[in-house]
C-alpha positions as CSV (number, residue, x, y, z in Angstrom):
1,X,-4.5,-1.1,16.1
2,X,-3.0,2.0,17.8
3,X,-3.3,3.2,20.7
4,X,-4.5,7.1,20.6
5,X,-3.1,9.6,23.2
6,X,-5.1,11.5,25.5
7,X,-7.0,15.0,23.6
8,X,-6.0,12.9,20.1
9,X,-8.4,11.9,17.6
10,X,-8.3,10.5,14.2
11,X,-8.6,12.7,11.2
12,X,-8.3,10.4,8.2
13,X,-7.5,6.9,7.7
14,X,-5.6,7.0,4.0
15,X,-5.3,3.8,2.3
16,X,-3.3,2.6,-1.4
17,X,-5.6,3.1,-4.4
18,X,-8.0,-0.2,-5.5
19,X,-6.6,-0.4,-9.2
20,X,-3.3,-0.9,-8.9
21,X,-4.3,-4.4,-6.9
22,X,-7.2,-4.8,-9.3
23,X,-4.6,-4.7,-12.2
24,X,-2.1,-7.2,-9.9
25,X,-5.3,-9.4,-9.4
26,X,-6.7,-9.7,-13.4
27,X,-2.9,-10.4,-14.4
28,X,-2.9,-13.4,-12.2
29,X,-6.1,-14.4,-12.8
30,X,-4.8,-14.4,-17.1
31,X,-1.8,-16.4,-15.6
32,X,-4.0,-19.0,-14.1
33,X,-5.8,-19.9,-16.9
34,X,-2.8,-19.6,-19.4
35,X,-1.2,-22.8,-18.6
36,X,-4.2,-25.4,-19.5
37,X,-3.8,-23.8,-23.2
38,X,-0.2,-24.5,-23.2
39,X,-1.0,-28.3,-22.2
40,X,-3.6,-28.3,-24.8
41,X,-1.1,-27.0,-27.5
42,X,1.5,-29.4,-26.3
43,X,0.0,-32.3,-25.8
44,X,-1.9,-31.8,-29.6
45,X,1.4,-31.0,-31.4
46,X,4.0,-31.7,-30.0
47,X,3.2,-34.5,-27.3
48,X,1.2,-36.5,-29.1
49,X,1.8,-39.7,-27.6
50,X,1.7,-38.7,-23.7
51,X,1.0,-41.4,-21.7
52,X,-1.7,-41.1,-19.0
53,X,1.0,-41.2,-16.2
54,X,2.6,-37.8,-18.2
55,X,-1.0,-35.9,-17.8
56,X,-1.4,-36.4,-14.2
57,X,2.1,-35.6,-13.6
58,X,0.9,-32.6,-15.1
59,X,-2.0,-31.5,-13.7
60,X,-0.2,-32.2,-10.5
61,X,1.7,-29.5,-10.8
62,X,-1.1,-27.4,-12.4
63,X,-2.5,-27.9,-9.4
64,X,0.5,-26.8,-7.4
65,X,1.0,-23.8,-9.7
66,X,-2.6,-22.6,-9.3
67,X,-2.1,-23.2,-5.4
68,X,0.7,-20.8,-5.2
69,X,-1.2,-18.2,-7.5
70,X,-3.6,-18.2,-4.9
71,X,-1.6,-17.8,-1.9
72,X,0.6,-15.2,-3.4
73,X,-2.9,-13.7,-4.5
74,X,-4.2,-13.4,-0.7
75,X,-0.3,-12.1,0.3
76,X,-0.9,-9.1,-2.2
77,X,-4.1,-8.5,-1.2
78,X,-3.2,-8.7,3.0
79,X,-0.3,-6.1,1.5
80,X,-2.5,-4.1,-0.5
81,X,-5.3,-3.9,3.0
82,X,-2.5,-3.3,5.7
83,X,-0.8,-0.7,4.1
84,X,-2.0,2.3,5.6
85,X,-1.2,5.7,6.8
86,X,-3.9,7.2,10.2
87,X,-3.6,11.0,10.6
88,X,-4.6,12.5,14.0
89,X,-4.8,15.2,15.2
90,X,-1.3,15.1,16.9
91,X,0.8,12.5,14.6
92,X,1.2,10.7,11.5
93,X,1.0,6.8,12.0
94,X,2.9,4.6,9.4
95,X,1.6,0.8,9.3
96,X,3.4,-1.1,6.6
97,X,3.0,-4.3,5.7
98,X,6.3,-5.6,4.3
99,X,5.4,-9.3,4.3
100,X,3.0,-12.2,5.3
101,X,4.3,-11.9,8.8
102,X,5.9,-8.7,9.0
103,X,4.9,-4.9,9.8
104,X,6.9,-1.9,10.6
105,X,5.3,0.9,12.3
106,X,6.1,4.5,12.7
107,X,5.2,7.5,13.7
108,X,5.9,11.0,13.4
109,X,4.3,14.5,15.5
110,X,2.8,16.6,12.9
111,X,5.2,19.8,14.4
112,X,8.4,17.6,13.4
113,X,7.1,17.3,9.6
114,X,9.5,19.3,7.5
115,X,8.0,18.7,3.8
116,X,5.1,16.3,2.1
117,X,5.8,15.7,-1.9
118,X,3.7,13.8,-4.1
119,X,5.2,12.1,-7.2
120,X,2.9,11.0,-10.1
121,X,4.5,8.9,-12.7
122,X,3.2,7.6,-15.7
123,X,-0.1,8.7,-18.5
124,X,-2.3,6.3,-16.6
125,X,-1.3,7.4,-13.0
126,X,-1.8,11.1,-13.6
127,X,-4.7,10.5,-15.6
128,X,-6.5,8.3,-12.7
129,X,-4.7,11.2,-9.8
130,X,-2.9,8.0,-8.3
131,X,0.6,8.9,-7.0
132,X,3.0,8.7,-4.0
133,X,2.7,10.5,-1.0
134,X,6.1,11.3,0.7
135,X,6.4,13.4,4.5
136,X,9.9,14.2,5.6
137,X,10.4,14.8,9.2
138,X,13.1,16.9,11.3
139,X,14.1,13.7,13.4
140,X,15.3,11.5,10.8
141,X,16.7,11.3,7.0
142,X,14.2,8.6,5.7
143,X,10.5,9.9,5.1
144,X,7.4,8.0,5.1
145,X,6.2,6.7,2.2
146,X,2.5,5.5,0.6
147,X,2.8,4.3,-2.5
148,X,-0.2,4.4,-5.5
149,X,-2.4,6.3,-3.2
150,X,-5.7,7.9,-4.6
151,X,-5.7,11.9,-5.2
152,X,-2.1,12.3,-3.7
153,X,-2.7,16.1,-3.9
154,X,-5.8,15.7,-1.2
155,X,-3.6,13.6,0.6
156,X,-0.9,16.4,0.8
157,X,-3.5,18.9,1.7
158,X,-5.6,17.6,4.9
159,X,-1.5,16.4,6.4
160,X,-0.9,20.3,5.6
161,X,-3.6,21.2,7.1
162,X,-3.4,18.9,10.2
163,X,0.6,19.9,10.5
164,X,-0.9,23.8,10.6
165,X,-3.3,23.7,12.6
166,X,-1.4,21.3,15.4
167,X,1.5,24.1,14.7
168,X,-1.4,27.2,15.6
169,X,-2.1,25.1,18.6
170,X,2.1,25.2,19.8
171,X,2.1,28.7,19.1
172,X,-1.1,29.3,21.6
173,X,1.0,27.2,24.7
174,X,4.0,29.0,23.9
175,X,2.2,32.3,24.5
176,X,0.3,31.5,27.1
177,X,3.4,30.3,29.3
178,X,4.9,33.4,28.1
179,X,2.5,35.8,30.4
180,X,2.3,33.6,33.3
């Protein structure tokens, strides 16, 4: 997926949580099966006197519906898999999945990170230590971002302690040039 640089090696490869997408893939599953209960409910009450050519039209677009569940199903979970973050031991590497066909990404030298914040919001989110994970570099405005990651706290620490220790190894070159 990357290509690493010579001396680099990976440190962690941090990836979004499983329950938010577990949640996003129960709520669709409830939304697939919701719709032959409306027809039901219809077609006793309402509908009584649908003809045969009505009910295929109908499970037609059931058919369609469910169709389109699934393939907006398989683009959440390509989203949910794609999305990740690889710290080496030199750089941050930012691989977003934005869409189907689209990724963005980015990368950013541990000695230009500035700041790494973690938000939590929400009962269930600090509860289950699932948050947001944001590292602000010297080079640009915009951060990186990982959304709903697990035990965004750990997260913050091993970038910290990456961004330190590549930091302790400047220090070294710099003093070492210094007495030649």
């Amino acid at each position: 997926m990357i290509k690493l640089e010579k001396d680099e090696e990976i440190i962690k490869i941090i990836r979004k949580h499983w329950l938010p997408f577990t949640f996003q893939l129960v709520m669709m599953c409830i939304m697939m099966i919701i719709p032959p209960f409306i027809f039901e409910l219809f077609r006793n009450f309402l509908f009584s006197d649908l003809t045969l050519h009505n009910e295929y039209l109908l499970s037609f677009l059931y058919i369609v519906f469910l169709i389109s569940m699934w393939i907006s199903l398989f683009i959440s979970f390509v989203n949910y898999y794609l999305d990740i973050w690889i710290l080496t031991n030199k750089r941050l590497v930012d691989v977003e999945q934005i869409s189907f066909f689209s990724r963005t990404t980015s990368e950013v030298r541990l000695n230009n990170i500035q700041d790494v914040e973690v938000k939590v919001f929400g009962f269930i989110n600090t509860m289950l230590k699932i948050g947001d994970v944001i590292v602000q570099n010297a080079s640009s405005g915009e951060g990186f971002t990982i959304r709903q990651v697990g035990n965004p706290e750990y997260v913050r620490e091993i970038v910290m302690e990456a961004y330190h220790k590549d930091e302790s190894k400047a220090r070294v070159v710099i003093v070492e040039n210094e007495k030649k």
